[in-house]
Structures are given as structure tokens and as C-alpha cells.
C-alpha positions as CSV (number, residue, x, y, z in Angstrom):
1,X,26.7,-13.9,-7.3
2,X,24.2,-11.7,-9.3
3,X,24.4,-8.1,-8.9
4,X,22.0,-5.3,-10.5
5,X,24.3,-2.6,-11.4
6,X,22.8,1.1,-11.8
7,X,24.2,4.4,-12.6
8,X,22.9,7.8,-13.8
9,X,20.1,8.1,-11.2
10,X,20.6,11.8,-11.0
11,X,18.1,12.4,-7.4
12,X,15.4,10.5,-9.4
13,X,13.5,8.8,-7.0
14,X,10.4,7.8,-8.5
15,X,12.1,6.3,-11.0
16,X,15.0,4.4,-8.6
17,X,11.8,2.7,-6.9
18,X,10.5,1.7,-9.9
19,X,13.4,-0.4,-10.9
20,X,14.2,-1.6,-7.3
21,X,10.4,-2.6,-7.4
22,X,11.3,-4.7,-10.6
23,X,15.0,-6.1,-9.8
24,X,14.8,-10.0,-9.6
25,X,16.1,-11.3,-6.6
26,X,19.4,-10.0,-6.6
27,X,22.9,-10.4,-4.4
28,X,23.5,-6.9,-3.9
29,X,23.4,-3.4,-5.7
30,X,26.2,-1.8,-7.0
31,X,25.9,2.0,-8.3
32,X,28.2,3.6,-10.5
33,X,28.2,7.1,-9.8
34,X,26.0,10.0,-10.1
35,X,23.2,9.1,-7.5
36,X,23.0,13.1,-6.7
37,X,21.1,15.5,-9.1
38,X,17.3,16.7,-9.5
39,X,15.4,16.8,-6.4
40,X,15.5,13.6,-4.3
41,X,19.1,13.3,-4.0
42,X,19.1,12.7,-0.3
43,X,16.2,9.9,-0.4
44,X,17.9,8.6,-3.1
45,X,21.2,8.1,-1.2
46,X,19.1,6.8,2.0
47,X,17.1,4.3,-0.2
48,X,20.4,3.1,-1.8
49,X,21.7,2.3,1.5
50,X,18.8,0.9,2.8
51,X,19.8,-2.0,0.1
52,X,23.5,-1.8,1.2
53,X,24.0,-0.7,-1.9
54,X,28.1,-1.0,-3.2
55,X,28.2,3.3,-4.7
56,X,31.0,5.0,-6.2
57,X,31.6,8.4,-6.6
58,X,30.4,10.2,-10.2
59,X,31.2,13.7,-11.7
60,X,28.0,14.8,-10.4
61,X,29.3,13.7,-6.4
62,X,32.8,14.8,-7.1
63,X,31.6,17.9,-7.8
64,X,28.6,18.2,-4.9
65,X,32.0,17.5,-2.5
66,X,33.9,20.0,-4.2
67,X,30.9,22.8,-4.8
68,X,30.7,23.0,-8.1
């Protein structure tokens, strides 16, 4: 199985499509923590699960669910 593993996108979603533009053909996409941040966090999230992405939970989402 090949995966493309990601983390630190921090809401970055110019940058998220850029690498998703240049993954090879992959298996899935597993993202380890901190998708939230910056100013695209919520397209970032859709677009990640638009590629049923595998995500855990960062410090960044831990403490967006906690409101820090």
C-alpha cells in the first residue's frame, strides 16, 4: 500500500493543492495533525475529505475543540 503522509498544513490551502496536484498515484492520505490554522482551515478540512483522507487530531485541533 503506498500512502502520502502530511502534517503541519496549518489552513494552507494553496499550498495543500499544490502537493495533492503533485502526489504520485497514491493508496490513500493520511494527515498527522494540525490541518486547522491560517485562513482556509475549513476548505482545507473539506478538500482532505474529499480524498478520504485518514486525519488525526494536532495541538492546533485539540485546542480549536477546546477554545484556546
Amino acid at each position: 500500500m503506498r500512502l502520502a503522509i502530511l502534517a503541519d498544513v496549518h489552513g494552507n490551502l494553496p499550498a495543500l493543492q499544490a502537493v495533492l496536484a503533485d502526489l504520485p498515484p497514491v493508496d490513500g492520505v493520511v494527515v498527522a495533525g494540525d490541518m486547522t490554522g491560517l485562513l482556509y482551515q475549513d476548505e482545507v478540512v473539506r478538500r482532505l475529505r474529499e480524498h478520504d483522507s485518514w486525519m488525526s487530531k494536532g495541538n492546533g485541533e485539540i485546542g480549536l475543540l477546546n477554545g484556546v
